[in-house]
C-alpha positions as CSV (number, residue, x, y, z in Angstrom):
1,X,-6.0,-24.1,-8.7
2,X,-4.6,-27.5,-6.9
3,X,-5.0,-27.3,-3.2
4,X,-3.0,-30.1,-1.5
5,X,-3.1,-31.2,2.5
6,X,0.4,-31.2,4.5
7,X,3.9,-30.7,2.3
8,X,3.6,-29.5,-1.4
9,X,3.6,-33.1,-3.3
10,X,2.1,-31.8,-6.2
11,X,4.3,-29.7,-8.4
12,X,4.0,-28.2,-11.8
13,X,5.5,-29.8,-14.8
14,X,8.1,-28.3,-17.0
15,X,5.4,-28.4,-20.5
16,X,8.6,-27.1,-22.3
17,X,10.7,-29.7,-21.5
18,X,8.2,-32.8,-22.1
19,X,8.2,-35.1,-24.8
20,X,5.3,-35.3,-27.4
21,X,2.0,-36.5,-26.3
22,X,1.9,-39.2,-28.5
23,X,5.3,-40.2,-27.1
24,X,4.6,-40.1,-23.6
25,X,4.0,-43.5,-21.8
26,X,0.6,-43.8,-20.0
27,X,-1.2,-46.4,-17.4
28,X,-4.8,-45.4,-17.7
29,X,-8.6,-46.2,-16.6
30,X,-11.5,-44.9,-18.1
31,X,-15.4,-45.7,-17.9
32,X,-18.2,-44.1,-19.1
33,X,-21.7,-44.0,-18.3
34,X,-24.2,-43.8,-21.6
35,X,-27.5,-44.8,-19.5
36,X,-26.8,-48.3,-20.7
37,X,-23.7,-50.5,-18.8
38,X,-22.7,-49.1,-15.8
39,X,-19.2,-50.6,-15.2
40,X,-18.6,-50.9,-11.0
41,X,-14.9,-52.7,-11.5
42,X,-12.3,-53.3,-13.8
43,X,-9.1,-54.7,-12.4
44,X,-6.5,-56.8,-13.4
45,X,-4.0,-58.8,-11.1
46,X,-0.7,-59.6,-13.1
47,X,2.5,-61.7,-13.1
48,X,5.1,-62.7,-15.3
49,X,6.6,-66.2,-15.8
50,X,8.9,-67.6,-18.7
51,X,8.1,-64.8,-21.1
52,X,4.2,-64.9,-20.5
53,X,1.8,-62.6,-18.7
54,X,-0.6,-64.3,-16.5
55,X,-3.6,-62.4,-15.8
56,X,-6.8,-62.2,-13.6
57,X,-9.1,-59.9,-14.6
58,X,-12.1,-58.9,-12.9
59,X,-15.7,-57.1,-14.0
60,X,-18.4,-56.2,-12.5
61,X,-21.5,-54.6,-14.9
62,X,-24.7,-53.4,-14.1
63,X,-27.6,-53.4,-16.9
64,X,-29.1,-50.1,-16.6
65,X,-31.9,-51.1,-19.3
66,X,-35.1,-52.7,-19.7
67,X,-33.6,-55.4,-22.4
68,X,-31.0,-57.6,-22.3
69,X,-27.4,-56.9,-23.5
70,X,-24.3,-58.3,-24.0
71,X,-21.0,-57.1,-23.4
72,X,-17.6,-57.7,-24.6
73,X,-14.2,-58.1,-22.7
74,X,-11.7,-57.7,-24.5
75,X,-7.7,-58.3,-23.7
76,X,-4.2,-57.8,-26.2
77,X,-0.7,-57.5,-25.1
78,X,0.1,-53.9,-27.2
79,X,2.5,-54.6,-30.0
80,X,3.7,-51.4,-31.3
81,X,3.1,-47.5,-30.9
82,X,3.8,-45.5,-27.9
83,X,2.3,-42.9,-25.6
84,X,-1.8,-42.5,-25.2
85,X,-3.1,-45.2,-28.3
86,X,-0.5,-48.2,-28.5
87,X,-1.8,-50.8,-30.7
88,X,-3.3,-54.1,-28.3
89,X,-5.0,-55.9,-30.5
90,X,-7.4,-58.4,-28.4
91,X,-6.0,-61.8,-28.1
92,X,-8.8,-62.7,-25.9
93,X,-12.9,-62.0,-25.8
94,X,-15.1,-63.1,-23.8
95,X,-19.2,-62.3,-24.3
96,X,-20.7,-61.6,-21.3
97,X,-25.1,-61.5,-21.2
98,X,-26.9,-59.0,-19.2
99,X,-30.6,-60.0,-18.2
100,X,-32.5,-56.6,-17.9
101,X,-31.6,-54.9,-14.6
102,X,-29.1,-57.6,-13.8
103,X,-25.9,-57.1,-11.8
104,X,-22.8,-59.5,-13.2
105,X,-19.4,-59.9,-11.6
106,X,-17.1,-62.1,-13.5
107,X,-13.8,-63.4,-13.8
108,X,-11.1,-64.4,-16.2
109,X,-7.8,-65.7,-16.2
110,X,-6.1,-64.9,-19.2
111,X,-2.3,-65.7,-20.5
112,X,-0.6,-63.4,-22.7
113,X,3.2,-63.4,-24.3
114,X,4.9,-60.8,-22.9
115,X,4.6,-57.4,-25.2
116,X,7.6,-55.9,-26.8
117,X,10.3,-53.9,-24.2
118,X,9.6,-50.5,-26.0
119,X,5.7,-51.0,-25.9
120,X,5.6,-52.5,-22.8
121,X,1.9,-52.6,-21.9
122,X,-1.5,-54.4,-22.4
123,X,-5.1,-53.4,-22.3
124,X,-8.1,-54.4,-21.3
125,X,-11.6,-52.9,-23.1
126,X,-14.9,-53.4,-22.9
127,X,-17.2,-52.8,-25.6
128,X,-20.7,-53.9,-27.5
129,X,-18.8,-55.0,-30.1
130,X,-16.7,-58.2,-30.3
131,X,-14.4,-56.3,-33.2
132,X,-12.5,-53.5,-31.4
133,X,-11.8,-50.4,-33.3
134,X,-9.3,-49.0,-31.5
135,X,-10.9,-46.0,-29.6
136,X,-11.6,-46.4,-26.1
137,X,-14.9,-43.6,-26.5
138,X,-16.8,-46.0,-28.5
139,X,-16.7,-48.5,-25.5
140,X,-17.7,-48.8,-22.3
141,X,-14.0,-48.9,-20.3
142,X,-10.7,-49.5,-20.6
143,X,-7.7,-50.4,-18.6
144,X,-4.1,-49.6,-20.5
145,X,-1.1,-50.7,-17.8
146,X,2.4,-50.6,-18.6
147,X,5.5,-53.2,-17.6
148,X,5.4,-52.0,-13.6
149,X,1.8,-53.9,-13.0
150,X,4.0,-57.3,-13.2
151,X,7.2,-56.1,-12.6
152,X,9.1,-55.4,-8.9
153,X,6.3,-54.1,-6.3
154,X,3.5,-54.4,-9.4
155,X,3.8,-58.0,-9.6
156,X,0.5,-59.7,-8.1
157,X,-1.1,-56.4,-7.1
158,X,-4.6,-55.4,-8.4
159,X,-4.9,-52.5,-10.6
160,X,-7.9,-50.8,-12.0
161,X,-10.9,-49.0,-10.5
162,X,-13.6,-50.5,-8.0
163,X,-17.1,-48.3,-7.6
164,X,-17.5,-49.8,-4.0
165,X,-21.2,-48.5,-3.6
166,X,-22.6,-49.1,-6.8
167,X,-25.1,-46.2,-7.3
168,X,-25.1,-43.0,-9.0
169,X,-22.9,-41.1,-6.1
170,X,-20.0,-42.3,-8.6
171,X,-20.8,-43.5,-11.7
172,X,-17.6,-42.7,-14.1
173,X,-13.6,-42.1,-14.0
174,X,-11.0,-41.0,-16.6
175,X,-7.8,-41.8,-14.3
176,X,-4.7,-40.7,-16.9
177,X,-1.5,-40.9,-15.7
178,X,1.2,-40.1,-18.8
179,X,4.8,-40.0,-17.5
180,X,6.4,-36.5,-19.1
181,X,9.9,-37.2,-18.3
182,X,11.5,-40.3,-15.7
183,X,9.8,-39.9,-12.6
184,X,7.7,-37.1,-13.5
185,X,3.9,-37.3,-15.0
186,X,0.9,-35.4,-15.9
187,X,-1.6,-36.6,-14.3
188,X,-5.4,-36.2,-15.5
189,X,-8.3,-37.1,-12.7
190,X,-12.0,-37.0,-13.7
191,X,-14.6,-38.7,-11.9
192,X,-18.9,-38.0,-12.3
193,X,-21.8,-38.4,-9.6
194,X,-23.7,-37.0,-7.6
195,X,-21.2,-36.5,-4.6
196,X,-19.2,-34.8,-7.1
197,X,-17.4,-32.6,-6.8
198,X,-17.5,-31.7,-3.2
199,X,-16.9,-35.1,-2.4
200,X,-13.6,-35.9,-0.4
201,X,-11.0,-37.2,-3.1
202,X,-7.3,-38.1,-2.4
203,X,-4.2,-39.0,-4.7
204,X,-1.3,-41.2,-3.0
205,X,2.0,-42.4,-4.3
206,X,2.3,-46.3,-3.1
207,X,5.4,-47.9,-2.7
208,X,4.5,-51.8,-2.4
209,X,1.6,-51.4,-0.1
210,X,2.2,-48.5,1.7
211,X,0.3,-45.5,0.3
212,X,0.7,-41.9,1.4
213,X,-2.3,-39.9,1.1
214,X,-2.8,-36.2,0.2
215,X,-6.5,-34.2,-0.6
216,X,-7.3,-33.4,-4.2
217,X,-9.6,-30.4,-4.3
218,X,-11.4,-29.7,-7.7
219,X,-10.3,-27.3,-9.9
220,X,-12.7,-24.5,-10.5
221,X,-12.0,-24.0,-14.8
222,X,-12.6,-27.8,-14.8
223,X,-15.3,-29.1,-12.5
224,X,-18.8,-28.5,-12.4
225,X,-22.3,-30.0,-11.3
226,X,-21.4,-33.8,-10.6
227,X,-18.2,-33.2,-12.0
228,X,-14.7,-33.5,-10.4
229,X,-11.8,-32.5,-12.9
230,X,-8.0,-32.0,-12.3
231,X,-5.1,-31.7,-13.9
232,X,-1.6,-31.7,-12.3
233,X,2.0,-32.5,-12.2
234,X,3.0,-35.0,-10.0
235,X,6.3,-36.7,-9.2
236,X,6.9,-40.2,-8.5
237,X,9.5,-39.8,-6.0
238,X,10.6,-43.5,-5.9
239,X,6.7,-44.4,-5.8
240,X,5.6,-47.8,-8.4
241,X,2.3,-47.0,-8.4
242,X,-0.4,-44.0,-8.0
243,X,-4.0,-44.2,-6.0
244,X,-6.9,-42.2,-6.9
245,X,-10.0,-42.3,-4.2
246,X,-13.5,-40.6,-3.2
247,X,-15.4,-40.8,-0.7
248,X,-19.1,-40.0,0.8
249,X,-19.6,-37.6,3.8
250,X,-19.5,-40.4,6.5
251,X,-16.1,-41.8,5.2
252,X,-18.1,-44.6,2.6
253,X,-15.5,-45.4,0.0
254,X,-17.4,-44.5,-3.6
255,X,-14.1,-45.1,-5.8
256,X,-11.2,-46.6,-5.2
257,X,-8.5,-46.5,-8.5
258,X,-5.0,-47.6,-8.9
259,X,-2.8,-47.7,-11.3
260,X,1.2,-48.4,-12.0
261,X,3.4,-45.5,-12.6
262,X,3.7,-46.0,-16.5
263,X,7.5,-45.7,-16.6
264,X,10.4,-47.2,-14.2
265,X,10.7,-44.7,-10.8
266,X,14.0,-42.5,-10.8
């Protein structure tokens, strides 16, 4: 069960009364770890100006092999579909070349016409292909955010998921966040490493910059050897956008995760 510090932020959602997965509006950030590409950051920084989406995006990727590798970032404003798999076809790709064992942060700014109102949302995907098939498992991350990462409080804030230590402590996150009815979501928080699960991890509503904490302990049924996994209902409670973080013993941030709540606050 969900253990929560102070008053009872966390409540459960009403599964009868929520619309269809696939109908569901998400902001979402996943990466995995397949003993090749370790990602350590993908964020984007967004405004809007005259109908266009101006974007910074920033990566960081470690080569975890012997040979080199290239990598693929990949950006498209989404076009059509709704809930968990909208259609973002990349606009943009850049290659990016890994030396063996090499460490590369880089940068892109990237313009995009603002998506359709009842899509609302772009996505960013990395990958070791420059075609993009649609499924964010055959990559390496993705980064799906929705209208509020350039609209009201979003506008100009970072978004994404840092790994501020870089080492195996953390070295993945599937941070879900699929609204089930206004103001109300269904969160999904996974996170691998070593310090998992017993690590300290927190969930915070933000409203502009001011973020309001609460502990998020692992669920038994879910979590495991290096694993923390949790499942929950949340409300936004006027909130624009939701904070996951972990952290070592001695306070070290190991991940640091936020994303726009993926439909407008009630």
């Amino acid at each position: 069960m969900l253990a929560l510090a102070g008053a009872a932020a966390i409540v459960p959602s009403a599964a009868s009364a929520a619309p269809a997965v696939n109908e569901r509006p998400h902001s979402r950030v996943v990466t995995y770890d397949r003993g090749q590409v370790r990602v350590q950051q993908l964020e984007a920084t967004t405004t809007r100006s005259y109908g266009r989406l101006h974007t910074r995006i920033a990566v960081t990727l470690r080569n975890r092999t012997d040979g080199a590798l290239t990598r693929y970032l990949r950006v498209g404003r989404c076009t059509t579909g709704e809930g968990p798999s909208p259609r973002c076809a990349p606009t943009t790709t850049l290659a990016i070349t890994l030396d063996p064992g090499q460490t590369r942060a880089v940068t892109r700014a990237v313009t995009l016409r603002q998506p359709p109102p009842g899509v609302d949302g772009f996505e960013v995907t990395i990958g070791a292909t420059r075609r993009y098939d649609g499924r964010i498992f055959h990559g390496d991350a993705e980064l799906l955010l929705k209208g509020n990462a350039w609209r009201g409080a979003g506008a100009g804030r970072t978004f994404g998921v840092r790994f501020p230590a870089g080492d195996d402590r953390a070295r993945r996150l599937s941070f879900d966040v699929p609204e089930t009815s206004p103001g109300h979501a269904y969160v999904f928080a996974t996170w691998a490493g070593t310090a998992a699960p017993g690590a300290p991890t927190t969930i915070a509503r933000c409203i502009g910059d001011d973020c309001a904490a609460r502990t998020l302990r692992p669920q038994r049924t879910r979590s495991g050897a290096e694993l923390f996994a949790n499942r929950f209902g949340f409300d936004a409670q006027k909130a624009t956008a939701i904070r996951l973080a972990a952290a070592a013993s001695d306070g070290a941030p190991l991940i640091e995760a936020t994303l726009p709540w993926p439909g407008r606050p009630s």
